[in-house]
Structure formats: structure tokens, C-alpha cells
N, C-alpha and C positions, 0 to 999 in steps of 0.2 A: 504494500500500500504506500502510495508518495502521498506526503503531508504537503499541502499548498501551507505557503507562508504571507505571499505576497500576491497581488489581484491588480485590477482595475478598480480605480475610483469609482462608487456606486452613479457618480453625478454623467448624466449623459453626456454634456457637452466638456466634461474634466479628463486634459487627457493623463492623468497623474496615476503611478502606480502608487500603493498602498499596502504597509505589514499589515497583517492582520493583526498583529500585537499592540502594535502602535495605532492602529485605527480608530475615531469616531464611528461607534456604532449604535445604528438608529434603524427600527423597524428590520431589524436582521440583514440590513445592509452596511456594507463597511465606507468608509467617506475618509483622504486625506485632510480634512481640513470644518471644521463647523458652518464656516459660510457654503459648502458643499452639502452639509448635511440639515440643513438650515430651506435648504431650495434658493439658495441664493436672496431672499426675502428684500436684503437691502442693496442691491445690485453689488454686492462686493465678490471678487473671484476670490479662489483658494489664496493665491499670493505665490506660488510657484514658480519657478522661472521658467520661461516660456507655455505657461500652460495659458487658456484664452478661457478659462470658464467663465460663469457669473451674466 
């Protein structure tokens, strides 16, 4: 059995990878960052560098 550690940001438009350990988790979704996991509410992205979420 391979243990995943790491994913894709649950946020569609995030293109950030994400630990699972390290993750904001919400609704059994993993999210690199609050304003991802948040739905971006206050137009703000993750903060990443080069990522274009939000």
C-alpha cells in the first residue's frame, strides 16, 4: 500500500501542492492556505508564489 503525503490544493482554481500534515482541513478537503479554504470570500489568493488563485 503507498501512503499519499502530499495532493493538490482542494481550491479549483489553486495550483499549489499541499502535505497532508501540514494542511487546512475543511469539509474532508485538504486546502494550502485559509483564504483557499475560506472560498476565497474576501478576494484574497493563497499568497504562493506564482500561484493565481482567489
Amino acid at each position: 500500500m503507498i501512503a499519499v503525503t502530499t495532493m493538490k490544493c482542494a481550491c479549483e482554481s489553486c495550483t499549489c501542492q499541499v502535505s497532508i500534515a501540514d494542511a487546512i482541513k475543511e469539509n474532508d478537503k485538504y486546502y494550502c492556505s485559509q483564504a483557499c479554504a475560506d472560498g476565497h470570500v474576501k478576494g484574497k489568493g493563497c499568497g504562493h508564489q506564482s500561484c493565481i488563485c482567489g
